[in-house]
C-alpha positions in Angstrom: 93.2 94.5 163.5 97.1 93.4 163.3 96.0 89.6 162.3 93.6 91.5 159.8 96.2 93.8 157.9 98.4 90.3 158.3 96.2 88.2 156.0 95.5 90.7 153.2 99.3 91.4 152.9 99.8 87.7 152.6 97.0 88.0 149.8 98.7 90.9 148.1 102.1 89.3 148.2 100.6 85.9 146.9 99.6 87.7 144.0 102.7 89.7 143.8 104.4 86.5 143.5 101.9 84.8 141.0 102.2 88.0 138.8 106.3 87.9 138.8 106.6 84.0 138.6 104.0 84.4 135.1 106.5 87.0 133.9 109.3 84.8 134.3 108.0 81.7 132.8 106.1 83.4 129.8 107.8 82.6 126.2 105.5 85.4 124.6 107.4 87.3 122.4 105.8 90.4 120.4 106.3 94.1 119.2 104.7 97.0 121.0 105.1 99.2 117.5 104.6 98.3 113.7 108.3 97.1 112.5 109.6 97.2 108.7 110.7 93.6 108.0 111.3 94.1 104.1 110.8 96.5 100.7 110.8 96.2 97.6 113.3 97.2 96.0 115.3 95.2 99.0 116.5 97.5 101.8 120.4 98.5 101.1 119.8 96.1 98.1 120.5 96.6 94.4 117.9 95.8 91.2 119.6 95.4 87.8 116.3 97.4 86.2 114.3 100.7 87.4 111.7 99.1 89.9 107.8 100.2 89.2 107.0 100.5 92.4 107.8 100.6 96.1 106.3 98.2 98.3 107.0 98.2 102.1 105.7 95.4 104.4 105.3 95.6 108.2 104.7 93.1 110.9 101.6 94.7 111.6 98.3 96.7 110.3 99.7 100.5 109.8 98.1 103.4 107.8 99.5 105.9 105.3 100.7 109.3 107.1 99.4 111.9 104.8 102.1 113.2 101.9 104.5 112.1 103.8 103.9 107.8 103.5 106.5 107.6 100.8 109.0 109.8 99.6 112.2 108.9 97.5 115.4 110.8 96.8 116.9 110.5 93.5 120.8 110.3 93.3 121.1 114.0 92.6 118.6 114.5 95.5 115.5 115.3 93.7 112.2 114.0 94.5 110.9 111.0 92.8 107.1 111.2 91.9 105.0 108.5 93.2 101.4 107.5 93.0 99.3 108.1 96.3 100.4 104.4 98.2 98.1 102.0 98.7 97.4 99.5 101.8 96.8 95.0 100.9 97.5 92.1 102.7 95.4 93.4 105.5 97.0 96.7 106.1 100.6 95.4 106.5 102.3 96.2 102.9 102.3 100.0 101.6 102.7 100.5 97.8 103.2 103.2 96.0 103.9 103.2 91.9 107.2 104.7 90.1 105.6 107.7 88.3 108.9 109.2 87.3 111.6 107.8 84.9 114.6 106.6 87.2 118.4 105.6 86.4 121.2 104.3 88.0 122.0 105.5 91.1 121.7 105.1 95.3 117.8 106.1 96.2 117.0 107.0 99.4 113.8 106.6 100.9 111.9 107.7 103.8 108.9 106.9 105.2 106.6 107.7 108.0 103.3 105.0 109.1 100.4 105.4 112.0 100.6 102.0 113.4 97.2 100.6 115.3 98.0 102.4 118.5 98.7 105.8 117.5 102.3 106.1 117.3 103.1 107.3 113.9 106.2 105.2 112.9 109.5 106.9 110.5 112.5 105.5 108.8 114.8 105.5 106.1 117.2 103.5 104.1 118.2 102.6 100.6 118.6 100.9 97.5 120.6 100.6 94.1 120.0 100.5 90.4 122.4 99.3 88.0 125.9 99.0 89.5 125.8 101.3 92.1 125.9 98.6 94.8 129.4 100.1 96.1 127.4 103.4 96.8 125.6 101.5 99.8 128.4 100.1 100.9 130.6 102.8 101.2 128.3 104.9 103.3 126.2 105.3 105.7 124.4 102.9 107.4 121.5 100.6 106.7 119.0 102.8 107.9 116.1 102.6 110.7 113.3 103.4 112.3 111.9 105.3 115.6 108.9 106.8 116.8 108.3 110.2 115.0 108.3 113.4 117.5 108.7 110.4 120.7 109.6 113.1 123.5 106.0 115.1 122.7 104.1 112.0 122.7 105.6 110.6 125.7 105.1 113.8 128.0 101.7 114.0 126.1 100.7 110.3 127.4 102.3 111.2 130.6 99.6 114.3 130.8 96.8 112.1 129.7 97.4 109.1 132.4 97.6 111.5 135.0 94.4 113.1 133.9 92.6 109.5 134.2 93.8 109.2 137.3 92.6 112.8 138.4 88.9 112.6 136.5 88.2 108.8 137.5 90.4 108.4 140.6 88.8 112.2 141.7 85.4 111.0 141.2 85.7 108.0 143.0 87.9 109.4 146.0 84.8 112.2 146.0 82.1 109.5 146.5 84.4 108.0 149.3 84.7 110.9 151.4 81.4 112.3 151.0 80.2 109.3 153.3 82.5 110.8 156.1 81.1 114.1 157.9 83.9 116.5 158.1 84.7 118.0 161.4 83.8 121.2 162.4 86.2 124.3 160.9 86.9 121.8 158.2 85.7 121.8 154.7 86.4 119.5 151.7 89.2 120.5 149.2 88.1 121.8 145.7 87.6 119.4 143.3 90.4 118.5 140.7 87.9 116.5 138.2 87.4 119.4 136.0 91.2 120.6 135.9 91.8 116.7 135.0 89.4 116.2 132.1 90.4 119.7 130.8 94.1 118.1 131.2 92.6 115.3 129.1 91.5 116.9 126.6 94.7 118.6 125.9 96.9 115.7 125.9 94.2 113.8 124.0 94.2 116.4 121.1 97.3 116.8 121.0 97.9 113.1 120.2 95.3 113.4 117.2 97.6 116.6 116.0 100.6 114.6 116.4 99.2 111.9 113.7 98.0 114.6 111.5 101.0 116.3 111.4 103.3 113.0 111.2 104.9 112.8 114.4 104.9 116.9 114.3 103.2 119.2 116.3 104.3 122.4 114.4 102.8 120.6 111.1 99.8 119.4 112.9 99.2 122.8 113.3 100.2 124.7 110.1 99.3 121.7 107.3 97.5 118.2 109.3 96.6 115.9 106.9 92.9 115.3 107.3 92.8 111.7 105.6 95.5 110.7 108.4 93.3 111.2 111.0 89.7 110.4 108.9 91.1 107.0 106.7 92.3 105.1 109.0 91.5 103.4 112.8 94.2 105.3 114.4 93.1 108.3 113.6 89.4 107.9 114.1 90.0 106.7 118.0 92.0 109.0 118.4 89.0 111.7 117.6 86.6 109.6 119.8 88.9 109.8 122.7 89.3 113.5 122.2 85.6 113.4 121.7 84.9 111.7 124.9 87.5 113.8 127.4 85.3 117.1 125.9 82.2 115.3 126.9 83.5 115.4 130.1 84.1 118.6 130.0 80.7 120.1 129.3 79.1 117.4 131.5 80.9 118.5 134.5 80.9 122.4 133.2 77.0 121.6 134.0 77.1 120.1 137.2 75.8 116.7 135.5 78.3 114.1 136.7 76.9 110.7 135.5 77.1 111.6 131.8 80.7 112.5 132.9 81.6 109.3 133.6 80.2 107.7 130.6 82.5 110.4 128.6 85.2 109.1 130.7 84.6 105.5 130.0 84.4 106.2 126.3 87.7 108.1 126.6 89.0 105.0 128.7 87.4 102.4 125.9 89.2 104.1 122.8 92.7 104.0 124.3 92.3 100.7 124.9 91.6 100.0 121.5 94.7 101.9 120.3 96.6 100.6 123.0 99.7 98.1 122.1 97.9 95.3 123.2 95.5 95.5 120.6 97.8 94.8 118.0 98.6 91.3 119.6 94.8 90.3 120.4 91.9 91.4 118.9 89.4 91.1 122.0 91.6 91.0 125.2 94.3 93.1 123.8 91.6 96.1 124.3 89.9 94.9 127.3 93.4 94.0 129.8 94.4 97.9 128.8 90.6 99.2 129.3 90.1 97.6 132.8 94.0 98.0 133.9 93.8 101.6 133.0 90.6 102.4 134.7 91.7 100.2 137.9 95.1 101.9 137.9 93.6 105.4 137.1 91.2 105.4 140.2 94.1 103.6 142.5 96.3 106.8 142.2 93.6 109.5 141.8 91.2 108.1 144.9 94.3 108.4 146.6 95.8 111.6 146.0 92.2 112.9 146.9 92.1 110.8 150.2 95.5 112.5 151.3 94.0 115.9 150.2 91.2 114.9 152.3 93.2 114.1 155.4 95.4 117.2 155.1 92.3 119.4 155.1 90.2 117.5 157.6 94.0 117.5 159.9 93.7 113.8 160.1 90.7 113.7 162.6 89.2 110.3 163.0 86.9 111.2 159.6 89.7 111.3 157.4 90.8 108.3 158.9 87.7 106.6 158.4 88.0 107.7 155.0 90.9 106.3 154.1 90.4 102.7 155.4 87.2 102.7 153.4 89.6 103.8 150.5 92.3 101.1 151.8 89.6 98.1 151.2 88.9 99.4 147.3 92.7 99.9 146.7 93.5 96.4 147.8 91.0 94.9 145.2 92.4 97.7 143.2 96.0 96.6 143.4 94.7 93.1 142.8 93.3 94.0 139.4 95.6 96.1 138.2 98.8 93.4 138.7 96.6 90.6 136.7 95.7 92.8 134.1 99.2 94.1 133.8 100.8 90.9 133.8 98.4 89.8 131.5 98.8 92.4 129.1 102.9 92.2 129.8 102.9 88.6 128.6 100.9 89.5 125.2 103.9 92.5 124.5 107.8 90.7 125.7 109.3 87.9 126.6 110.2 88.2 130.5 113.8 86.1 129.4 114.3 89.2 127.5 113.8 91.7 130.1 117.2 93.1 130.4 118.3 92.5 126.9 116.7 96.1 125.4 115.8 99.8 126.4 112.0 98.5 126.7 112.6 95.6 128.9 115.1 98.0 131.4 112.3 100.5 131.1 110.1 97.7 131.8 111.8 96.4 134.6 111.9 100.0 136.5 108.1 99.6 136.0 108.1 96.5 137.7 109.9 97.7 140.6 108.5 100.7 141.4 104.8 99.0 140.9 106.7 96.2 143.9 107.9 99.7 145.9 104.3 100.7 145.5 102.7 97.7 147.0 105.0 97.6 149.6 104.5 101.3 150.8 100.4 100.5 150.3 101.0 97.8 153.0 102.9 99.8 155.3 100.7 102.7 155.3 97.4 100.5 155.9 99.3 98.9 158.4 99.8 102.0 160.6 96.4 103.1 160.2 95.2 102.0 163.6 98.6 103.3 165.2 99.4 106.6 164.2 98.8 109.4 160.9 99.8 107.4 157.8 100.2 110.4 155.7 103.6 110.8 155.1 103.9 106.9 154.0 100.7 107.5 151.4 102.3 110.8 149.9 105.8 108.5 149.0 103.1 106.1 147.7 101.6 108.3 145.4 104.4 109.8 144.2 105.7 106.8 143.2 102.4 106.3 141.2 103.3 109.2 138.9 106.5 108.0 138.3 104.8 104.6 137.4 102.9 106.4 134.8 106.1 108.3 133.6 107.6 105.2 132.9 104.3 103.7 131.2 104.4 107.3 129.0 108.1 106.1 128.3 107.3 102.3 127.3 104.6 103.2 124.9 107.6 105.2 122.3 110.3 102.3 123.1 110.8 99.6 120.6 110.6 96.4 122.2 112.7 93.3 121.3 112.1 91.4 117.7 112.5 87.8 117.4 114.6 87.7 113.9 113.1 84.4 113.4 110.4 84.9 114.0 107.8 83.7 111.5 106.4 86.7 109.0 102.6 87.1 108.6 103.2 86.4 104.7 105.7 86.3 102.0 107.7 89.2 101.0 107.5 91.1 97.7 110.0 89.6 95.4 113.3 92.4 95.1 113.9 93.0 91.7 113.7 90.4 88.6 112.8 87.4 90.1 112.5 84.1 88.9 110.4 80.9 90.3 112.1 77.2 89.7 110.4 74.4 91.1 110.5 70.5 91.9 109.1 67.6 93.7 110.4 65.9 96.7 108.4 62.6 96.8 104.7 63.8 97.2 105.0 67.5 98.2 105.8 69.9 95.4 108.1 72.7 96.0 108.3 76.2 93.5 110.6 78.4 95.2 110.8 82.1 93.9 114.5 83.6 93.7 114.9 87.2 93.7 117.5 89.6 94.4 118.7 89.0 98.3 116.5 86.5 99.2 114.4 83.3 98.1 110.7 82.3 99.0 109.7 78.4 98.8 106.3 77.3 98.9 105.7 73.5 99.7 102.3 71.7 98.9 100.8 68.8 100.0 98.2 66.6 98.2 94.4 67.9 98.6 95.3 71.7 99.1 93.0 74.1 98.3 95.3 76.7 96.5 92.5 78.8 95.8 91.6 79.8 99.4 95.1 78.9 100.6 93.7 76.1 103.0 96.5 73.3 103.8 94.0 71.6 106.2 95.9 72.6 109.2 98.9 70.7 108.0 102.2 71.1 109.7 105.0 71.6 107.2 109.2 72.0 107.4 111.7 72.9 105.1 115.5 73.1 105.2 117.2 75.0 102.5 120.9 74.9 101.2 122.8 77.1 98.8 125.7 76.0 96.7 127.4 78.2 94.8 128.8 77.6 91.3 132.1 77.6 93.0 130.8 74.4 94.8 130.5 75.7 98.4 127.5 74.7 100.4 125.7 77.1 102.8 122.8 76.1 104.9 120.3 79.1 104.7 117.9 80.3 107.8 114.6 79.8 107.1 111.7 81.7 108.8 107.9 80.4 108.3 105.7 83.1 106.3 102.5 81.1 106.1 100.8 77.5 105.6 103.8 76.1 104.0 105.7 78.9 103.0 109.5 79.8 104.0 111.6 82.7 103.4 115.1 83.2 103.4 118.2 85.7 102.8 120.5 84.5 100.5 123.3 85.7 98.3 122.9 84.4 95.4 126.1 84.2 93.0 126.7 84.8 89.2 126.4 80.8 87.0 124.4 78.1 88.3 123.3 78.4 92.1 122.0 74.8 93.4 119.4 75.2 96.2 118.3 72.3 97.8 115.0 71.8 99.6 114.5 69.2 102.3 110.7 69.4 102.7 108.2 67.5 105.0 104.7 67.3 105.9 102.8 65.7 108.2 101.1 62.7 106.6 102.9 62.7 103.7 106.1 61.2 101.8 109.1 64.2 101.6 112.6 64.1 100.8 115.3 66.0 99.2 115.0 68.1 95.2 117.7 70.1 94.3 116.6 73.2 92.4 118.6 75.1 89.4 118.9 78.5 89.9 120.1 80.6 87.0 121.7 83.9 88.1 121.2 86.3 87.6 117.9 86.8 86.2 117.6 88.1 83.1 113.6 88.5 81.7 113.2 88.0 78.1 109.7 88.5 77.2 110.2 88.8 73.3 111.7 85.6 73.4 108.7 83.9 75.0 106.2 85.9 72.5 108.6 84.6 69.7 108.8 80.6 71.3 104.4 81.1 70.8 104.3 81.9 67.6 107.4 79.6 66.5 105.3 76.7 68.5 101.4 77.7 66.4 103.4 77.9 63.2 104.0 73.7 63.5 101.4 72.3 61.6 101.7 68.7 63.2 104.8 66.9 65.7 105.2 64.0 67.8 105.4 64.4 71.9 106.2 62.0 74.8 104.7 63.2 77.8 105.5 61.8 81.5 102.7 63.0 84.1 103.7 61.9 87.9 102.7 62.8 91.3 105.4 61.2 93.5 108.8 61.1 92.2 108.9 57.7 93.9 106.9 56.2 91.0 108.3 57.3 87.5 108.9 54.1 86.2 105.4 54.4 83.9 105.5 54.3 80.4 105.9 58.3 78.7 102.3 58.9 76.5 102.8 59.8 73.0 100.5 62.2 71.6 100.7 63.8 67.9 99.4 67.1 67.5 99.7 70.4 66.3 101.4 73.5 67.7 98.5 75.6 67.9 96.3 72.5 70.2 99.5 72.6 72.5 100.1 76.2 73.1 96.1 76.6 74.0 96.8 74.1 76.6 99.5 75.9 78.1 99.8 78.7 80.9 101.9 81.0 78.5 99.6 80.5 76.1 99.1 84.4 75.7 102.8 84.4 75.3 103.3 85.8 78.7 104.2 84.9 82.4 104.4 86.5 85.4 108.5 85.5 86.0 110.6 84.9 83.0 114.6 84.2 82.5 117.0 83.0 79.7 120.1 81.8 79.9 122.3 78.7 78.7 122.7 75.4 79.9 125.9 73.5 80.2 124.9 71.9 77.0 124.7 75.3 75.0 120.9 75.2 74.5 118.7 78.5 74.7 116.5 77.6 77.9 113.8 79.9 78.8 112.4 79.4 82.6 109.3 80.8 83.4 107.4 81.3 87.1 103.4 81.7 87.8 103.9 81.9 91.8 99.9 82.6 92.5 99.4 79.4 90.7 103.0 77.7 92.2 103.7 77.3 88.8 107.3 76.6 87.4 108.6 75.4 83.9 111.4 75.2 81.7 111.8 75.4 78.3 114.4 74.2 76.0 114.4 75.8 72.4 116.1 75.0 69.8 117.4 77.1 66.4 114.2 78.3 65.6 112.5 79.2 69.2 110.2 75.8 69.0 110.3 73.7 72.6 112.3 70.5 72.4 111.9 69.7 76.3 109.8 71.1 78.6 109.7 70.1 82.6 106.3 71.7 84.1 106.2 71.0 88.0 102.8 72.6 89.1 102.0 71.7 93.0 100.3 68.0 93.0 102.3 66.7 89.5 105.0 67.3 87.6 105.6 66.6 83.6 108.3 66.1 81.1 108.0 66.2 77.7 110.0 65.8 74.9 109.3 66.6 70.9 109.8 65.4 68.0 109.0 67.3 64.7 109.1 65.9 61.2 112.0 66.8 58.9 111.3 69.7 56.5 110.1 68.5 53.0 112.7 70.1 51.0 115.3 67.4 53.0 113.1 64.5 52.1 113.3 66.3 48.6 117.1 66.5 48.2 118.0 63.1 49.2 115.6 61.3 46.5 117.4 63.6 44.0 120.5 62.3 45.0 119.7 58.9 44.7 
């Protein structure tokens, strides 16, 4: 029996050890919770100009929290009216539209988000108009972000583990002793199912009042918001679990325990789906927490009922019986619930982070008292065939519950971030913006500057634009500032799709130079230093003006260069005459509008208007001359770029004066 109990503890400790050695070596990194990475206008950022609207974008899929999504604080401390927000870019950006007329002055805004699991996520911060920049600076902080009302949904998950672990774990440790004939005087212990799944059900609806009241119980209660719980997935799993636990209820209220358990299972299904896992896969995210929580949830509740058992039964041979035949199901137990832990563990944190953060300290107690656990599991079935293990299993079960305290605690902890890491797609721009662009050898590069920060998009030959397919190509950038005062400042750049890169940036009054060292698997990169005007300043009258100046020419002369690879400009310019209204219907503006626009004046004292398209990674510049006609005009679009130059005849009266003359 000794060499018996011998062998299976080596098994358990070889997974132990396989289960701690994958933590250790795992570089996973991810978030348990949805996490603000930017807004528009910029967080504790200034915009020269009232913004339209407030965007917010999140690392992963959230959902709008009733009324209380978006809500902005005027100067004076008023509330600013905004348009019901609205969710793109596959549930991770929130906008809401600027109903009310706003001036200068330090906003504040708060928001609150149901991220895929449940949690319902809050935070604040700020922003300027005009030249209230000081205002941020001179108080407060830059804002954050928590778990709305984290202490009720902590002790609530807390309830509803335990509850698993009496309804599933009860019904199990049941099954298990009704196989065993009780001794005589002896009866079995009443049942704790039903006080489980009624347990259940309370937690369980008090989660779903907790994201219809926005992290708030009391307004749960007294005002839920029915589209938070009805509009989006968080909400609606969170009504099939509560669905599910009161299943359970009626089925065992009438005596009919298999339909129990398939009310179980669907309760054990849908917090699986909301689970944080989830959020990192799709299809194993949901099944590691389904499977670890049902494992875990009859390991403690078989067990508690097994000791219940032996206390009633006084620990005649029965009860001993009992709980060997429980002893072989928890070992395949503990088996499956340390791979689908581990599993699940590597999909949330990095292990090198483990001690770095709140979550990986609470995640580390876990971890050890999951090792206690396993280690007073092997001592108790070791002293089965010696003496009355009951005291052993008791110190084992307690430290069960306070494995699922600290699992209630890890589900409202933040994990770590990765600052670097890459961003599931580019940020809003902050403010005027303004998109310049160039070639380095064959990749084009239009990078749009706004206020705080820059995006640059690289693309290689044969993209498809349209459906944003780069063929799986691998791309790299490295981006420098220098500022008109001539220092140079390599920025951090952070991936935010197939060739895309973002990155914060100061960007300084005059001429900013920002240079782009771009690559691309299979193709010819280099170095293009792009002009960056600051700041922007949009001048859409000018551009309707430069249209009308430009269809007003009856006839003029231009030399057009068309290249692909600023390798091979050496060919000949084309010279085409035509007339101003056959040019302008060839151009993007020719509506006389663009997406971007900025004036300002070159070193030479011309009037140059740039203009940005960034859904077509689009960038020109136009130089005008006295009368708001183009005289040069660089185009760099994403597989070619074009200069042009033009030449328009002298006006007839000239030609008229000098033959007088003669």
């Amino acid at each position: 029996m000794c060499g018996a109990w011998a062998r299976r503890a080596t098994r358990l400790a070889a997974v132990v050890l396989l289960a701690v050695a994958g933590l250790l070596t795992s570089p996973t990194s991810a978030q348990a919770h949805a996490v603000l990475l930017f807004a528009s206008p910029a967080i504790e950022g200034a915009v020269s100009t009232a913004p339209k609207e407030i965007s917010l974008v999140f690392d992963e899929p959230v959902h709008p929290s009733g009324t209380k999504t978006l809500r902005v604080a005027a100067p004076d401390g008023k509330p600013v009216s905004l348009a019901a927000p609205t969710r793109s870019e596959g549930g991770k950006q929130l906008t809401a539209t600027v109903r009310s007329t706003v001036g200068p002055g330090v906003y504040t805004v708060n928001w609150q988000a149901v991220a895929e699991d449940g949690d319902v996520m809050s935070g604040t911060y700020r922003f300027a108009i005009g030249s209230s920049a000081a205002g941020l600076a001179s108080s407060g902080t830059a804002g954050g972000q928590q778990v709305s009302g984290a202490p009720a949904t902590a002790v609530l998950r807390w309830v509803l583990y335990a509850a698993f672990a009496l309804a599933l774990g009860g019904l199990v440790g049941e099954r298990l002793a009704a196989r065993h004939r009780a001794p005589e005087d002896a009866v079995m212990p009443r049942s704790w199912v039903l006080l489980g799944t009624v347990a259940g059900l309370v937690a369980s609806f008090g989660l779903a009042v907790l994201i219809a009241g926005g992290g708030s119980l009391v307004r749960g209660v007294s005002s839920p918001s029915g589209s938070a719980l009805s509009d989006g997935r968080p909400g609606i799993l969170a009504l099939v679990e509560v669905a599910g636990w009161l299943g359970a209820v009626v089925a065992l209220r009438l005596g009919q325990r298999r339909p129990a358990v398939g009310a179980l299972f669907a309760a054990v299904v849908a917090e699986g789906l909301r689970a944080h896992p989830a959020a990192e896969s799709a299809v194993w995210g949901p099944v590691l927490t389904t499977v670890h929580l049902a494992a875990a949830a009859v390991w403690i509740g078989a067990l508690i009922h097994m000791l219940r058992v032996g206390r009633a039964w006084r620990w005649a041979p029965p009860a001993r019986a009992a709980l060997r035949a429980y002893a072989r199901l928890a070992l395949a137990l503990v088996v499956v619930v340390l791979i689908s832990g581990t599993l699940s563990g590597l999909l949330m944190v990095s292990p090198l982070k483990l001690f770095d953060t709140d979550f990986g300290q609470l995640l580390a107690v876990k971890l050890a008292l999951v090792a206690g656990v396993c280690g007073l599991a092997l001592a108790a079935r070791s002293r089965l065939s010696r003496t009355t293990p009951h005291l052993v299993a008791r110190v084992e079960a307690s430290a069960l519950v306070a494995v699922l305290g600290a699992t209630a605690l890890l589900g409202v902890t933040q994990p770590p971030r990765d600052k670097n890491a890459d961003l599931p797609f580019a940020p809003p721009p902050s403010g005027n913006a303004i998109t310049v662009g160039g070639r380095a050898d064959q990749i084009g590069i239009a990078a749009t500057a706004s206020e705080g920060q820059v995006v640059v998009r690289l693309t290689a030959p044969d993209t498809d634009l349209e459906n944003g397919d780069s063929s799986g190509l691998s791309y790299e950038a490295g981006l420098t500032l220098t500022t008109p005062g001539g220092r140079s400042k390599a920025l951090t750049a952070r991936g935010c799709g197939a060739g895309c890169f973002y990155a914060p940036v100061t960007w300084h009054k005059g001429l900013n130079l920002l240079t782009v060292r771009a690559g691309a698997e299979g193709w010819g990169g280099g170095r293009e230093t792009l002009r960056v005007m600051w700041p922007v300043r949009p001048d859409a009258a000018l551009l309707t003006r430069t249209v009308k100046a430009m269809r007003s020419v009856d006839e003029f002369t231009l030399h057009e260069l068309v290249a692909s690879d600023t390798a091979r400009t050496t060919v000949a310019p084309t010279q085409l005459t035509i007339t101003g209204e056959q040019f302008i219907d060839s151009e993007p503006y020719t509506k006389g509008k663009a997406p971007l626009s900025s004036r300002f004046t070159d070193t030479e004292g011309n009037t140059v208007l740039a203009l940005g398209f960034p859904g077509e990674r689009l960038a020109l510049e136009l130089t005008l001359d006295e009368q708001d006609r183009v005289v040069r005009e660089t185009l760099v679009a994403p597989n070619h770029f074009i200069r042009r130059t033009f030449t328009y005849p002298e006006p007839e009266d000239s030609h008229s004066d000098g033959r007088d003359g003669q």
